[in-house]
MDTraj code that builds the backbone (N, CA, C; nanometers):
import mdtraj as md
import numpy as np

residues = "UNK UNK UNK UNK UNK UNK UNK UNK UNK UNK UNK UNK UNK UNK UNK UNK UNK UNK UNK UNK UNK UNK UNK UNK UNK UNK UNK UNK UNK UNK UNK UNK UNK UNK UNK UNK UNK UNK UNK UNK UNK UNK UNK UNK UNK UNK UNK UNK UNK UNK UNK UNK UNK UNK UNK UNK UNK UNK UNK UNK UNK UNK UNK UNK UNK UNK".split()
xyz = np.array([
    [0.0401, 2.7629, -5.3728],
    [0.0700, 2.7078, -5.2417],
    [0.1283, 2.5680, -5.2581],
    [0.2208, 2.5243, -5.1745],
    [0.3082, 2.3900, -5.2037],
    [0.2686, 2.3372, -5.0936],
    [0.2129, 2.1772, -5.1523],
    [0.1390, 2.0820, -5.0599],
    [0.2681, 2.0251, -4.9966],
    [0.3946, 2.0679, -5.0127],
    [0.4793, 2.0026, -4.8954],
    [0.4671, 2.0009, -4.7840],
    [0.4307, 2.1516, -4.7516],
    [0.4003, 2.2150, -4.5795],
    [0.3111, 2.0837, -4.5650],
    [0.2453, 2.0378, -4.5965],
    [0.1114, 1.9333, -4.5145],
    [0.2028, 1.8207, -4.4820],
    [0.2631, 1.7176, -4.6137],
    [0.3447, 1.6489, -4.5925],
    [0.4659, 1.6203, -4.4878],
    [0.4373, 1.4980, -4.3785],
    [0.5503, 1.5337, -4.2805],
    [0.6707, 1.4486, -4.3293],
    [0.7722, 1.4972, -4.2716],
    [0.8359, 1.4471, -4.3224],
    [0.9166, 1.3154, -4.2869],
    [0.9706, 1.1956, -4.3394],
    [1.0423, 1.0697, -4.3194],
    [1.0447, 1.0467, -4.1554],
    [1.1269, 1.1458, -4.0883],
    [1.1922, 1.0937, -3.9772],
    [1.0891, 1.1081, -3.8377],
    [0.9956, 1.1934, -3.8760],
    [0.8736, 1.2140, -3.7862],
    [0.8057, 1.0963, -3.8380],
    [0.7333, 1.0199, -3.9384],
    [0.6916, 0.9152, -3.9195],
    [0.7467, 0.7939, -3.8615],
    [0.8950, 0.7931, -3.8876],
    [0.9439, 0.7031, -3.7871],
    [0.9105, 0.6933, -3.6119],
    [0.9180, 0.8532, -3.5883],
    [0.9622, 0.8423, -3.4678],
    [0.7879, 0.8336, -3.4285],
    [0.6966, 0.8413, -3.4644],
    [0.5323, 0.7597, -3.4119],
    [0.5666, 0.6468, -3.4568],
    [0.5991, 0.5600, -3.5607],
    [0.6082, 0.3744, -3.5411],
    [0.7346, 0.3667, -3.4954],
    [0.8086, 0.4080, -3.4005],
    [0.9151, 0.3421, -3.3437],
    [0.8457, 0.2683, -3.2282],
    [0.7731, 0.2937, -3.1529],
    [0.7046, 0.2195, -3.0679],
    [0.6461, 0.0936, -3.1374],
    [0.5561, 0.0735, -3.2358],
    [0.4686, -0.0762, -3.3108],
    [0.6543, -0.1164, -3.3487],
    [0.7507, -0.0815, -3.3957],
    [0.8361, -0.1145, -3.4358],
    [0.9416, -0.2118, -3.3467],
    [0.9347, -0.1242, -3.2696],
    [1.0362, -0.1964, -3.1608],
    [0.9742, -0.3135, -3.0837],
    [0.8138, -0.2988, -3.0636],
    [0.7256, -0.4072, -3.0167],
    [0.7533, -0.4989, -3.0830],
    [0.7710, -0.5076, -3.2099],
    [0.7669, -0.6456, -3.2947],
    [0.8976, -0.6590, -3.3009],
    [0.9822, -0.6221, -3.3101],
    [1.1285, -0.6123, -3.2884],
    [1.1552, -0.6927, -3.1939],
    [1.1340, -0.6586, -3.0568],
    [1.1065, -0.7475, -2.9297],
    [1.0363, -0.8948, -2.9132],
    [0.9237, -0.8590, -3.0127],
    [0.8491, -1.0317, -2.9866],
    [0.9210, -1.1209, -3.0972],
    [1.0488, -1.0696, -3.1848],
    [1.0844, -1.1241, -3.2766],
    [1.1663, -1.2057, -3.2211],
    [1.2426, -1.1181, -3.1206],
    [1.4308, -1.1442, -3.0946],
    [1.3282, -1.2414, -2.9618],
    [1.2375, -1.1942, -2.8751],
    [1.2085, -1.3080, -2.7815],
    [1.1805, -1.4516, -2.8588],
    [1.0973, -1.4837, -2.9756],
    [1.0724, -1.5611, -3.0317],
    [1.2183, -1.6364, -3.1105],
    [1.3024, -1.5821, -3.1039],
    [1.4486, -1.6335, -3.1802],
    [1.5219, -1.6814, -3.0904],
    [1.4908, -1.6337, -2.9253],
    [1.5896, -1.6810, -2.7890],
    [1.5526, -1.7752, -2.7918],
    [1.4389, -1.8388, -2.7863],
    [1.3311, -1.9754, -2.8003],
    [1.4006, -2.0981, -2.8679],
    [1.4561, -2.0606, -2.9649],
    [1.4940, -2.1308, -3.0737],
    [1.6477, -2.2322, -3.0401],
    [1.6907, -2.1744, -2.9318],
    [1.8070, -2.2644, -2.8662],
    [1.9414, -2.1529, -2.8784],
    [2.0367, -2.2259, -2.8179],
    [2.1436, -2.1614, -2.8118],
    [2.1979, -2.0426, -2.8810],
    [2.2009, -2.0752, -3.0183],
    [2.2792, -2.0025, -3.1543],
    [2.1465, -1.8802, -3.1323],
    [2.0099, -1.9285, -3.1541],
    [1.9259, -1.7901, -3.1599],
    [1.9091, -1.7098, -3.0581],
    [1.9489, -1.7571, -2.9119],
    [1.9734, -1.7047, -2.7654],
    [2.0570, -1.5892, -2.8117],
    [2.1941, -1.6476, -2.8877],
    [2.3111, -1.5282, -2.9532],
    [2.2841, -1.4409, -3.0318],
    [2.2211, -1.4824, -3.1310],
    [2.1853, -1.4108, -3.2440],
    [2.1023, -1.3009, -3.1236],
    [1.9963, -1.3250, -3.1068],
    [1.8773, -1.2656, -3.0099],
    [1.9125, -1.0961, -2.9420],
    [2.0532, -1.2002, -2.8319],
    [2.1474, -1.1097, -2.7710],
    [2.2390, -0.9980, -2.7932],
    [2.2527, -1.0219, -2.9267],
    [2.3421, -0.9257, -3.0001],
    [2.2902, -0.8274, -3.0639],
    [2.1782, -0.8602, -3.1709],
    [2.1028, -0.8204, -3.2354],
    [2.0354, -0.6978, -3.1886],
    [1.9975, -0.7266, -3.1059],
    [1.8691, -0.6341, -3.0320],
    [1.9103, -0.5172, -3.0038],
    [2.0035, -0.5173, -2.9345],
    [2.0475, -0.3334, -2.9147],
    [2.1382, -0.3024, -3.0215],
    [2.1436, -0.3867, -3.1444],
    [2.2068, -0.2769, -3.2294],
    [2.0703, -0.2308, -3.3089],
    [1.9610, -0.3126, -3.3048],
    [1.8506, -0.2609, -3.4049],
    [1.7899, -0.1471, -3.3536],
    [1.8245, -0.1949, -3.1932],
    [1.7659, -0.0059, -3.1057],
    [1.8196, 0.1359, -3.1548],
    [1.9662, 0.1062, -3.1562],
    [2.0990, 0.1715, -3.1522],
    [2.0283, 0.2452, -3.3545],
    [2.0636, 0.1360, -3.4468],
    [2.0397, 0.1996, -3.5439],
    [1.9199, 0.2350, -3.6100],
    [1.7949, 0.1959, -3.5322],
    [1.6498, 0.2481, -3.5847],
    [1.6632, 0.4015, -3.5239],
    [1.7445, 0.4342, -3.4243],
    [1.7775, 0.5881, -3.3389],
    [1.8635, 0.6802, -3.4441],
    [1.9461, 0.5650, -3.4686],
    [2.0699, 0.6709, -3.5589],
    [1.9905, 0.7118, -3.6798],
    [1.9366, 0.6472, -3.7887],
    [1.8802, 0.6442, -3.9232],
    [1.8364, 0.7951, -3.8310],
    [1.6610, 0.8177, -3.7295],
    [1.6271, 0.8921, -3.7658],
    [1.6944, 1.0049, -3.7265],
    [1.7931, 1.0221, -3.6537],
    [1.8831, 1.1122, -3.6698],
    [1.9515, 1.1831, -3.7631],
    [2.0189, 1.1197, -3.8731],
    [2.0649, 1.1826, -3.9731],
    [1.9589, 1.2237, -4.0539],
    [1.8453, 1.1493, -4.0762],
    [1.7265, 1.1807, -4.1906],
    [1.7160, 1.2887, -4.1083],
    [1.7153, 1.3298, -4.0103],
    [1.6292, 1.4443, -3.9246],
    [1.7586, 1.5833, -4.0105],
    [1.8439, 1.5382, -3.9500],
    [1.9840, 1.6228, -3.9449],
    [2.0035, 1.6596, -4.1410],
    [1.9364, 1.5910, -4.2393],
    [1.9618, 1.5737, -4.3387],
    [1.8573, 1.6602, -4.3957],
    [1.7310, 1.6720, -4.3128],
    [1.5893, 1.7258, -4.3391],
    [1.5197, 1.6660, -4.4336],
    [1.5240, 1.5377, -4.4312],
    [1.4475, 1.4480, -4.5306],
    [1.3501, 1.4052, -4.4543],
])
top = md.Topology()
chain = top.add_chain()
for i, resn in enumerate(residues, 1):
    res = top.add_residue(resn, chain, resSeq=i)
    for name in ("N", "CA", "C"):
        top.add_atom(name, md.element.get_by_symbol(name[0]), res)
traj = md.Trajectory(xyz[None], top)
């Protein structure tokens, strides 16, 4: 019998810490708006691409079956 079946796989553990993930994600980029102008930008930009590509990754891992 192959202990893989038990083992889940990559993109399902993502998708249970995408929530703790994105929380700290959030108190990061709020904590960087803080910081004045330039980190307001950084902050602003940042943020929905880390949404955008913490989504994509588990997509292909999914699509890849890893």
């Amino acid at each position: 019998m192959s202990l893989s079946i038990f083992t889940p796989r990559i993109w399902k553990i993502m998708i249970v810490a995408a929530y703790p993930f994105l929380l700290a994600a959030t108190r990061y980029f709020e904590a960087l708006e803080r910081t004045g102008t330039m980190g307001a930008y950084f902050a602003d930009t940042l943020m929905p691409v880390t949404i955008i590509c913490y989504v994509g990754v588990i997509f292909v891992l999914r699509k890849r079956a890893i």
